[in-house]
N, C-alpha and C positions, 0 to 999 in steps of 0.2 A: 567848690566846683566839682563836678559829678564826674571819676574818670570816663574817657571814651569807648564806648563798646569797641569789640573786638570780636572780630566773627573769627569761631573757632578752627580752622586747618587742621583738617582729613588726615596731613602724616603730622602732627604733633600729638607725642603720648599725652595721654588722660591724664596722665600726672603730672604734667607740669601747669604750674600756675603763676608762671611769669615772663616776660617779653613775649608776650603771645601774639604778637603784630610783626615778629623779627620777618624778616624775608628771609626764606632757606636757603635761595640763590646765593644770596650774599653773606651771609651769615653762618649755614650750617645747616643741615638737618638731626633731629634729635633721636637718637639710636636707641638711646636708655636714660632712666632720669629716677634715681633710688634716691634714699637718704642718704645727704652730703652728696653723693657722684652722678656724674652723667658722662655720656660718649655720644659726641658727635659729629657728623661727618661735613665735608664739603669740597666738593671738584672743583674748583678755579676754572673760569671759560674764559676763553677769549679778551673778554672786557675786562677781566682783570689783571691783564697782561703790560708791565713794566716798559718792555720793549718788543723788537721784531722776531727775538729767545724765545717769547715767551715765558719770558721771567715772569714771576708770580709777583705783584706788589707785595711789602712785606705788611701792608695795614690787614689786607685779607688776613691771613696767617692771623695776626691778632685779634679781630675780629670773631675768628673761631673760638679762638683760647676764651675771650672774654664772655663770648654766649654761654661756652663750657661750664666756663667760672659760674655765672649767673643762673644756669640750671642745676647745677650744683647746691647753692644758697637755695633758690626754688623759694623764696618770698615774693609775693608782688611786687615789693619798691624796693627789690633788693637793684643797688646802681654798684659801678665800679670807684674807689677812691685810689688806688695806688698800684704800682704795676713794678715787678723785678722779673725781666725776660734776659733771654737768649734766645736771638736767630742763629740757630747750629747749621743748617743746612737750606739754600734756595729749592724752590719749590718751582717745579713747570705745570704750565696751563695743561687740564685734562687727567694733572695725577691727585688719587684719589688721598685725602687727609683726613686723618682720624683724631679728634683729640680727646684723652681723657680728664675730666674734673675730681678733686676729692676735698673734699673740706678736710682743714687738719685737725680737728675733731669731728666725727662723722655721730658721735651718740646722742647728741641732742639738735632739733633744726635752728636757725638765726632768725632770732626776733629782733622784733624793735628796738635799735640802739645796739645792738649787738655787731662787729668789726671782725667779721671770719677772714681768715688767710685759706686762699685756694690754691694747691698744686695742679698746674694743668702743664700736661705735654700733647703736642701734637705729631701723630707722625706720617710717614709714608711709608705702607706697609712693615717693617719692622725698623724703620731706619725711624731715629727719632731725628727731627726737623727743626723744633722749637721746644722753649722747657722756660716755664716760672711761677712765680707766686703772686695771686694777685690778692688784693684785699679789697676785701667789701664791706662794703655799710649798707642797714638795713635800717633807715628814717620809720620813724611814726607813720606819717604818711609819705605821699608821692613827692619827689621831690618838687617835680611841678607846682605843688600846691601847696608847698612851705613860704613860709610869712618871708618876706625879702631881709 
């Protein structure tokens, strides 16, 4: 099966070569995106508001971290397997979050078959919010199109 095109998006850097269909709204927008790291951002609106606070749902928040993580790897079929967080801090609709990505080894990129652990913190301006390690798997192919 032939992946689905993806029309490219005007604010995602040139360098990045994976989840190129993410929605910024909901997901993040991409700051920076080098070997092993990336940083990127996302304002929580409205709709993703908890209650009448404005509390921030805590999947948003993960959400960021996990795009972080994933542009970080920067494979195409790079997916998410495993996840060690902390919510340090609630988050309000309208405030602005930054998260950074680093691969715990940043000298060579993840290939196929390769299981990188990613540190990613999210913050609010200097106040860190969220903090963990995710780990990734980087299949052959997509996983869509792996054998059942």
């Amino acid at each position: 099966m032939a992946e689905p095109e993806t029309e490219a998006r005007s604010d995602v850097p040139a360098a990045v070569r994976t989840h190129l269909a993410i929605d910024a709204a909901l997901c993040g927008r991409p700051l920076e995106v080098g070997q092993g790291r990336s940083r990127v951002e996302l304002t929580p609106t409205p709709s993703m508001a908890a209650d009448d606070h404005g509390l921030v749902h805590g999947g948003f928040t993960f959400s960021l971290a996990d795009y972080a993580a994933m542009l970080a790897v920067n494979h195409p079929h790079v997916v998410l397997a495993a996840a060690e967080v902390r919510f340090l801090r609630p988050t309000r609709v309208g405030e602005r979050l930054v998260a950074d990505a680093v691969l715990d080894d940043v000298s060579a990129p993840a290939g196929p078959g390769d299981k990188p652990w990613v540190t990613v913190k999210v913050r609010r301006g200097d106040e860190t919010v969220f903090e963990g390690r995710l780990r990734c798997y980087v299949p052959a192919q997509h996983v869509l199109e792996a054998a059942p």
